[in-house]
KOLGU-180710 format. One record per residue (C-alpha): x, y, z. Coordinates in steps of 0.02 Angstrom, whole numbers. Last residue first. Layout:
<pts>
+--------+--------+--------+
|      X |      Y |      Z |
+--------+--------+--------+
|      X |      Y |      Z |
...
+--------+--------+--------+
</pts>
This chain:
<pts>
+--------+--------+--------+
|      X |      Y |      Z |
+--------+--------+--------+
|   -947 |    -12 |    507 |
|  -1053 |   -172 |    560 |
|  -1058 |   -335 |    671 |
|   -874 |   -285 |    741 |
|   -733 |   -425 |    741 |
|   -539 |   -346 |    750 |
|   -423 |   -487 |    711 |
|   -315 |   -366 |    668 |
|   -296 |   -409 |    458 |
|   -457 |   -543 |    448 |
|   -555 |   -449 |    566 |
|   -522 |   -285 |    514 |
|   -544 |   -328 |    298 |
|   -705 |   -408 |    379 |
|   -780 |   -255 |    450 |
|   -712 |   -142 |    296 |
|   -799 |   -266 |    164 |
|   -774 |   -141 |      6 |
|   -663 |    -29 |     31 |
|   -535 |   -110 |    122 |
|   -576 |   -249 |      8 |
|   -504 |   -159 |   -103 |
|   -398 |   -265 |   -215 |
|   -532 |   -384 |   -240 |
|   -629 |   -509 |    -89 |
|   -720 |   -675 |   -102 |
|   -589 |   -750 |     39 |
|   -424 |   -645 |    100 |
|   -284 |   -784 |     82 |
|   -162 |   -794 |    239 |
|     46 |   -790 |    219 |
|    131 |   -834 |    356 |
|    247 |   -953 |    272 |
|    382 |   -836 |    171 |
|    465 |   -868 |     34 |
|    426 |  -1067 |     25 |
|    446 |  -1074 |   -178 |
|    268 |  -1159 |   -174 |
|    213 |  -1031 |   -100 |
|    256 |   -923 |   -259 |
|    177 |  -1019 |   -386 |
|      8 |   -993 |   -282 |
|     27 |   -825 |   -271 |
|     58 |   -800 |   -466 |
|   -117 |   -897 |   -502 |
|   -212 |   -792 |   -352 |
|   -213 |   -629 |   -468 |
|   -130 |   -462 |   -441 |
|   -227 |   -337 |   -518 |
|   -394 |   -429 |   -515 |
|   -384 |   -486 |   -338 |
|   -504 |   -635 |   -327 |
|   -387 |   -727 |   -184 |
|   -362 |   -587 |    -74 |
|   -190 |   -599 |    -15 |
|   -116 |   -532 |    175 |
|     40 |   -591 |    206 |
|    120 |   -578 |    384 |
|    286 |   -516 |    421 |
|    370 |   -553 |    606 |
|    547 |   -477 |    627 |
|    700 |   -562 |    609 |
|    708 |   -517 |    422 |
|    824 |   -602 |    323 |
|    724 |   -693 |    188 |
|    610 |   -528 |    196 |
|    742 |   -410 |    158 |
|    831 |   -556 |     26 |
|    662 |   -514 |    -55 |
|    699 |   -320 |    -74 |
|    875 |   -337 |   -118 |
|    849 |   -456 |   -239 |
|    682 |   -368 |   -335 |
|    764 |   -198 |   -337 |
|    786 |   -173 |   -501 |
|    634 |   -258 |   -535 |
|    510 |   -156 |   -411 |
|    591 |      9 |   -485 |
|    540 |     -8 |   -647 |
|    368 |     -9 |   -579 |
|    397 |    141 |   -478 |
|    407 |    247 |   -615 |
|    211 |    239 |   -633 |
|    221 |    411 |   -521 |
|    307 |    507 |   -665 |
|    161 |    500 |   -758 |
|     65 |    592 |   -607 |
|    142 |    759 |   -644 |
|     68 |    879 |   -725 |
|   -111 |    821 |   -657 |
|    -61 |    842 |   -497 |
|    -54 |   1037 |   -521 |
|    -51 |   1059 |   -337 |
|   -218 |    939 |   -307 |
|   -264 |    837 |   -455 |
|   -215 |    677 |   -376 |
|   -339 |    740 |   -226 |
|   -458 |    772 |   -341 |
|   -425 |    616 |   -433 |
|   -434 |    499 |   -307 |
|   -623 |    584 |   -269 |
|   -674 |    567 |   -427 |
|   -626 |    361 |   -425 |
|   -769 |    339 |   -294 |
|   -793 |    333 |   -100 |
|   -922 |    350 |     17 |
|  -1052 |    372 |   -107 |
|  -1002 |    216 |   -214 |
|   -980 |    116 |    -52 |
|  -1157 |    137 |     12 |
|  -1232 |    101 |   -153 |
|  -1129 |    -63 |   -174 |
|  -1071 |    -71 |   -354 |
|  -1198 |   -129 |   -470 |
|  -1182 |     21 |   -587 |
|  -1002 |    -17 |   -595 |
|   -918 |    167 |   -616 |
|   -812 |    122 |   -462 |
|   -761 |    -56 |   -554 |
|   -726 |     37 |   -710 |
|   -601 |    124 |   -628 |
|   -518 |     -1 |   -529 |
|   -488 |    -98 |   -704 |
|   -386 |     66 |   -753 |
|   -307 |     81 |   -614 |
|   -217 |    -91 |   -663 |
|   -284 |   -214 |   -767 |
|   -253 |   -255 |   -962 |
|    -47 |   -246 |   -932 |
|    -76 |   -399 |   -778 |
|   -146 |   -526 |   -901 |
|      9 |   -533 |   -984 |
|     65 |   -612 |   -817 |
|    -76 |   -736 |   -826 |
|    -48 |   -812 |   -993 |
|    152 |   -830 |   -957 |
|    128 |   -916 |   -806 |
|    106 |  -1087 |   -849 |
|    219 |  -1076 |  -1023 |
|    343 |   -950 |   -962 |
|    356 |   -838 |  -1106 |
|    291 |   -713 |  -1034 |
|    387 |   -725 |   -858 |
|    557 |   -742 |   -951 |
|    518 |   -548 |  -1033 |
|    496 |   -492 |   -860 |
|    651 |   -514 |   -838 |
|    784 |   -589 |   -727 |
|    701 |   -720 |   -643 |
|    693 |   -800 |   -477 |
|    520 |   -750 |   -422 |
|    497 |   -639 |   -265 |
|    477 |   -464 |   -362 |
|    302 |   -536 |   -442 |
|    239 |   -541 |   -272 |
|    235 |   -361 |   -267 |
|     78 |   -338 |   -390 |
|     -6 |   -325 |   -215 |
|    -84 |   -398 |    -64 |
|    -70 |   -344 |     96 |
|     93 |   -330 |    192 |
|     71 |   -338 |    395 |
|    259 |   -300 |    465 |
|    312 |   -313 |    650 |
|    357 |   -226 |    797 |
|    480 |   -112 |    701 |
|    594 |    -15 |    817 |
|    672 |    151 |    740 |
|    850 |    142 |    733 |
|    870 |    145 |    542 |
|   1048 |     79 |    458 |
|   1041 |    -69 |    566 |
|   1048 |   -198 |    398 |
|    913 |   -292 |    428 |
|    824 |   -119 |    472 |
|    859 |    -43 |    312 |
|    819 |   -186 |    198 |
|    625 |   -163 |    306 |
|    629 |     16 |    244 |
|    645 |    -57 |     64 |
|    519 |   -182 |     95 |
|    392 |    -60 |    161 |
|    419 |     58 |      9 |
|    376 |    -81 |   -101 |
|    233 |   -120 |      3 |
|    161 |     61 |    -13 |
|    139 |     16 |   -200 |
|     28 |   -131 |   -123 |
|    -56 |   -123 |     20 |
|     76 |    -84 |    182 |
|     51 |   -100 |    386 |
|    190 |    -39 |    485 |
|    177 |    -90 |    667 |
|    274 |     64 |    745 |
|    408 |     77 |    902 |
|    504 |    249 |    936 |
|    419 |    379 |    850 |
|    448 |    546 |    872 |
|    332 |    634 |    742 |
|    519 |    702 |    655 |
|    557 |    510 |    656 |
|    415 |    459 |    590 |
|    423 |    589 |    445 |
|    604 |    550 |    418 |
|    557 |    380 |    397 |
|    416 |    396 |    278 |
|    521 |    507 |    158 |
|    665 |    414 |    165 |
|    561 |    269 |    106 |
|    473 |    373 |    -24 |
|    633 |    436 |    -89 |
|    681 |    236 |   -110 |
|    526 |    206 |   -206 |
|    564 |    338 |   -335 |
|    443 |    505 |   -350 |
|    600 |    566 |   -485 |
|    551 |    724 |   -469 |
|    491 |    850 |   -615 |
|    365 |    989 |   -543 |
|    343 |    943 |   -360 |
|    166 |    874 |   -305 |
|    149 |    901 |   -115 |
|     24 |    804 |    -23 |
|   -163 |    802 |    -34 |
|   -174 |    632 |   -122 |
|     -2 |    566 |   -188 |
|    154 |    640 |   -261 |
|    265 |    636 |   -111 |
|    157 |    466 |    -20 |
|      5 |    519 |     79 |
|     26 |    493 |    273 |
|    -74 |    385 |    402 |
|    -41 |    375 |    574 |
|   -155 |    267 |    672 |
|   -138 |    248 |    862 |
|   -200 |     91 |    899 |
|   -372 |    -11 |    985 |
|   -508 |    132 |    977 |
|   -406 |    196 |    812 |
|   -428 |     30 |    703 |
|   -631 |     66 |    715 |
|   -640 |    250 |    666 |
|   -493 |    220 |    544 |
|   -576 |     55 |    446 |
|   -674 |    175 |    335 |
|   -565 |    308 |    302 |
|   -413 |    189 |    242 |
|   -408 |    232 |     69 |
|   -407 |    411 |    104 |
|   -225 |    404 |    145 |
|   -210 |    395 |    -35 |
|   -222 |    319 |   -208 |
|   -135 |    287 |   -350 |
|    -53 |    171 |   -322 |
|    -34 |     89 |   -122 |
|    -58 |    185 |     51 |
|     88 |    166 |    169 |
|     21 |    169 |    360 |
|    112 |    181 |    523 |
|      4 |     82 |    677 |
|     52 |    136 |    846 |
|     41 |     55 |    985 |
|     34 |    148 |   1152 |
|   -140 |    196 |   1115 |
|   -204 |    367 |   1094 |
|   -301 |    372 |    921 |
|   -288 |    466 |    759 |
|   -167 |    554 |    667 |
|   -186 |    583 |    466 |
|    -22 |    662 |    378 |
|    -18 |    779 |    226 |
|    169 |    795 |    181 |
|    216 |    965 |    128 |
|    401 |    954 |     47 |
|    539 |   1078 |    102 |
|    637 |    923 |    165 |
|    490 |    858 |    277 |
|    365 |    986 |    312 |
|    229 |    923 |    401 |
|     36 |    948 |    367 |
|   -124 |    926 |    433 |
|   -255 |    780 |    450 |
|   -459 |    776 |    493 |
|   -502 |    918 |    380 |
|   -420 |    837 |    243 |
|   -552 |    695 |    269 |
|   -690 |    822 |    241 |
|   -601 |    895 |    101 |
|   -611 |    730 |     10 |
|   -778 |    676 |     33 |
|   -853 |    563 |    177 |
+--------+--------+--------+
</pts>
């Protein structure tokens, strides 16, 4: 599928003078709201959709900033815009009751909502919350800095680890010459970038790594959010994630944040991607022989 051919399948809302591009698919009474991680998009999800629709309704939107949505010269693109963002889309869709299902920078913007709803500022229902893996898990440790997390002795080798990944390491993987065949033409790093490119992109997608700053700052009041939250939250962590490796997962469990977390087995960051069918089963305990 290329990028204008999944455009084709979404349209746009206006949500405070900003275009939002928004995918809608299926007609169950469940619905399923999507937050995309960095950088990507909605696009991300284009191979699990045909399947994940027959059993929910799927709405999918790219984050202010991200694939075919608007671009505005100079904002802030904070975490806490996209929240309000996200919410004020749902609500302007009419939503009453949504699963929300968030890989990584859209699990930021998950947690924030989630502070929200602990604290009955929102009064949209959430079902419950399916968080796949991410960089996120650094939030959940009781430090200060991330200058105490280098110098840790145990963990201090594997959080400097984290500066030589990134999109960076997800680009050379799509330029692998091994990669799958059938992935590589269904999806590569050229078509992130048109649709990162799209409304003068280009001009602003430094201001999109803000977010990391953000995941600090906000580190309590996120993680007291899932300490306090009544509703059901399940982990999703692939164990050979290269941008947010197993080592800091394991640390954390031991800390007893949250138990229903499940590892992902011989997977990466996009296993979405990369093993669709078992990504579903594994997620929505949806088992098909092929997609």
């Amino acid at each position: 599928m290329t990028a204008d051919n999944w455009k084709s399948r979404g349209k746009f809302y206006t949500i405070a003078d900003k275009k939002i591009f928004v995918v809608d698919e299926g007609s169950s009474l469940q619905t399923i709201v999507i937050l995309h991680g960095y950088p990507t998009s909605s696009f991300d999800y284009s191979r699990i959709l045909p399947e994940l629709s027959k059993h929910y309704r799927v709405i999918i939107h790219d984050h202010l900033g991200f694939g075919f949505s608007d671009k505005p010269k100079s904002y802030t693109y904070s975490l806490i815009d996209q929240a309000d963002f996200a919410l004020q889309l749902w609500h302007k869709m009419g939503l009453k009751e949504v699963t929300i299902l968030a890989h990584d920078y859209g699990a930021s913007v998950a947690k924030e909502i989630l502070a929200r709803k602990n604290h009955n500022l929102i009064p949209l229902k959430i079902k419950r919350i399916l968080l796949c893996n991410s960089s996120m898990r650094l939030e959940y440790l009781h430090l200060r800095n991330m200058d105490k997390l280098l110098k840790d002795k145990k963990l201090g080798r594997y959080i400097a680890r984290l500066t030589n990944y990134g999109f960076k390491k997800i680009k050379d993987k799509f330029k692998n010459k091994n990669l799958n065949p059938e992935i590589h033409t269904n999806y590569d790093i050229n078509k992130v970038w048109d649709q990162l490119d799209t409304s003068e992109g280009k001009n602003e997608i430094h201001l999109l790594s803000n977010f990391i700053n953000e995941r600090y700052t906000f580190w309590h009041r996120w993680t007291e959010a899932l300490k306090e939250s009544e509703i059901p939250i399940k982990i999703v962590w692939e164990k050979s994630d290269p941008v947010a490796i197993k080592e800091i997962a394991i640390v954390l469990a031991t800390e007893n944040i949250n138990e229903n977390l499940e590892w992902i087995e011989n997977e990466r960051h996009f296993s979405i991607l990369e093993n669709p069918t078992n990504w579903l089963n594994l997620v929505f305990n949806i088992n098909k022989s092929k997609i």
